[in-house]
N, C-alpha and C positions, 0 to 999 in steps of 0.2 A: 287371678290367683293361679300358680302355675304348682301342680304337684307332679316333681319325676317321681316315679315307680321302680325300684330295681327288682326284679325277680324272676323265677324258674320255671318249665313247662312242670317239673317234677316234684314242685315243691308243694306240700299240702298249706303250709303254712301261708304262700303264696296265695293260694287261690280264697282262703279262707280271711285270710286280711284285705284282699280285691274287693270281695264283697263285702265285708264292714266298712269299709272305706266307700263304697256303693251306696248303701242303708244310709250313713252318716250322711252324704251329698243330696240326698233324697229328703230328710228333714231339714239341709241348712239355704234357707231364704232367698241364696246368691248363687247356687247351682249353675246356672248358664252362665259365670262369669269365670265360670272352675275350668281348668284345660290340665287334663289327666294324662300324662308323657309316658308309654313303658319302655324299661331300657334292660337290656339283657345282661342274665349275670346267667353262669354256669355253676351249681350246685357240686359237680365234677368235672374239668374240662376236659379228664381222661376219662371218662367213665367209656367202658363198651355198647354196641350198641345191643339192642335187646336180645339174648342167649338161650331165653327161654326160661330162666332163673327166677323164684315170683319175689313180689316184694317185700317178702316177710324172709327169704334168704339173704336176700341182697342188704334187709336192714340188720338178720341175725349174724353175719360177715361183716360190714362194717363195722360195729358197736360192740362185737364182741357177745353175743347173748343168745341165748337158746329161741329155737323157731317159736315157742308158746310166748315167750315173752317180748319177740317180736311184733307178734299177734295180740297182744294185750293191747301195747304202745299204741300200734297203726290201730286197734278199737276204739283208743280214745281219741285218737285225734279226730278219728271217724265221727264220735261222738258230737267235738264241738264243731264240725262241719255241717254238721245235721241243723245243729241254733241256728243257723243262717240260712237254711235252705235244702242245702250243696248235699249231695249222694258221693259217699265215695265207695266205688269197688274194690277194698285192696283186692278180695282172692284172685281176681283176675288180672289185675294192675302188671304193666311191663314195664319195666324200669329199663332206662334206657339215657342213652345222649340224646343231649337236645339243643348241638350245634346247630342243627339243618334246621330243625325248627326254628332256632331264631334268626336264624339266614331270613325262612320266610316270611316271619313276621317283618322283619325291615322291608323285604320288597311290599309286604301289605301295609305298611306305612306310606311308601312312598305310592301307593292308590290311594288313599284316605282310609284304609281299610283295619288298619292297626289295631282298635278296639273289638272292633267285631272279631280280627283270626286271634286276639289274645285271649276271650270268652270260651270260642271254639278250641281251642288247643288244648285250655285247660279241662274244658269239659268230656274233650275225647280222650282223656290220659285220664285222670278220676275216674271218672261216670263212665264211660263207654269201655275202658280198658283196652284203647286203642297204641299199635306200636308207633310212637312220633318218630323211629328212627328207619321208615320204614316210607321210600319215595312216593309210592302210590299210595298209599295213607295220610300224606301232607297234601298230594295235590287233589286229592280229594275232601281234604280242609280247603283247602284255598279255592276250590269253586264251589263251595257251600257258602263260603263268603263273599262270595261274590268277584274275585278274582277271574283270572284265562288261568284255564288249567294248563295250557300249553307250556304259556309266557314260566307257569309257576314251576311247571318238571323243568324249561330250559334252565333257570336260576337252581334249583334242587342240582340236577345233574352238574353244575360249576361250582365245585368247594370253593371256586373264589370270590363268586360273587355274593357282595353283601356281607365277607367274613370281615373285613375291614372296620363294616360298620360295627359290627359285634366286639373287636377286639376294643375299640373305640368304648365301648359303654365298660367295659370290663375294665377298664386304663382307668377310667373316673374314677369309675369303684374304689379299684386298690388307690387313687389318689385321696379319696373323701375318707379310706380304713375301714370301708366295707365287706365284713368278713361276712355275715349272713343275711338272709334276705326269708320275710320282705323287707325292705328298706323304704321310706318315705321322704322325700326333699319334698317341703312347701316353700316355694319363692326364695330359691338358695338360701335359706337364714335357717328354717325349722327343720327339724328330721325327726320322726319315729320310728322306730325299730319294731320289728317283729309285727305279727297279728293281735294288734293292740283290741281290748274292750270296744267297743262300739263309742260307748262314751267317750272313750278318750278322742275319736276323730273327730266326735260330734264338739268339742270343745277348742280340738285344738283349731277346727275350722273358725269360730265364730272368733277367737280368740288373734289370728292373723290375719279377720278381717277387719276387725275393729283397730288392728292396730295400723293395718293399711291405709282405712276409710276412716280417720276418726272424727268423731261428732264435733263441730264447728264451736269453741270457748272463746262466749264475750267475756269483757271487760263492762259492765253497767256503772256508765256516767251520768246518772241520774241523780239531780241535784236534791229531791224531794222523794225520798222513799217510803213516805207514807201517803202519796196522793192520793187519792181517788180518782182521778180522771183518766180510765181505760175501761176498755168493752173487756169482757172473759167469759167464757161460758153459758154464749147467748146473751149477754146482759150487759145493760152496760151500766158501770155506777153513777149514783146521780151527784155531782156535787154540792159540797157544802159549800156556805157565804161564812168564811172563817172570820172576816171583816166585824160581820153582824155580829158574831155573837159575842 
């Protein structure tokens, strides 16, 4: 089973649907036959990079709404980040571009490394309240992940390298009508939108595998369906002398 991932370094809703989708994989039976693809989408793909601005302005500017009621929103999203684990920092949180980050994440694909810097990325923008848009800050992601820090500032410092591949995931996007994220493709057929309930992945998995894998349906040519003669349940039945009686 193949699930692409569309989503954001900066999106709460990303990280907290990552990890339901994590929990879900952890209860479903077939786990190691799951291959979890993330693919970059850009939340802004103008957005500046971090100004200094916190994220309760940046959300009360966009949205139109006063800094309290910013701070309300970002509490509760806080809140349901919390059911799953996850810590978020807004006070601290830098809101920012997160081109360069996904530059990196393709070159840490192309190590095998993809899952680990997409963990870390999100965990230093939430949790740590670190600037993604900010060189020595990525490449000190990427050798926490086990990456060359070298290799990863030479990639950083080349806006071109690995943009291709980002514009690339972004093309599918607007191909498939994907306006927000997260976004979910199971086995090009299924897709779930957003930071769905727990339940719902834990079903929608069982529910694509079954239709995948489906249980093997005889046809019983069995001339005498009232026989006795078979074993079941340790036992075997004794026959009758129908003859006799």
């Amino acid at each position: 089973m193949k699930i692409e991932v569309w989503s954001d370094f900066v999106c709460p809703f990303c990280y907290i649907g990552k990890r339901r989708l994590e929990l879900a994989l952890e209860q479903f039976p077939h786990k190691d036959a799951v291959d979890v693809e993330f693919k970059a989408f850009e939340l802004d793909p103008n957005a500046d990079v971090y100004s200094g601005k916190s994220i309760h302005e940046a959300l009360a500017s966009k949205y139109g709404m006063s800094i309290e009621q910013a701070k309300q929103s970002n509490a509760q999203i806080g809140q349901q980040a919390a059911t799953v684990g996850l810590t978020f920092n807004f006070e601290d949180m830098k809101p920012t571009n997160t081109f360069d980050a996904h530059r990196l994440a393709k070159f840490a694909k192309e190590q095998n490394k993809e899952k680990i810097i997409t963990e870390k990325l999100l965990y230093a923008y939430f949790t740590e309240s670190k600037n993604l848009s900010d060189v020595e800050t990525l490449a000190d992601i990427a050798e926490d992940s086990g990456l060359d820090r070298q290799k990863a500032l030479d990639v950083l410092n080349d806006k071109t390298v690995f943009a291709n591949d980002v514009r690339i995931d972004e093309g599918i996007a607007q191909q498939y009508g994907i306006r927000g994220v997260p976004y979910f493709i199971i086995n090009q057929k299924y897709a779930i939108s957003g930071a769905q309930p727990l339940d719902t992945f834990v079903s929608a998995l069982q529910k694509v595998w079954e239709e995948e894998n489906p249980k093997p349906k005889f046809e019983d040519l069995s001339t005498d369906q009232s026989t006795d003669a078979f074993c079941a349940d340790g036992s075997c039945a004794v026959p009758t002398n129908k003859e006799q009686n």
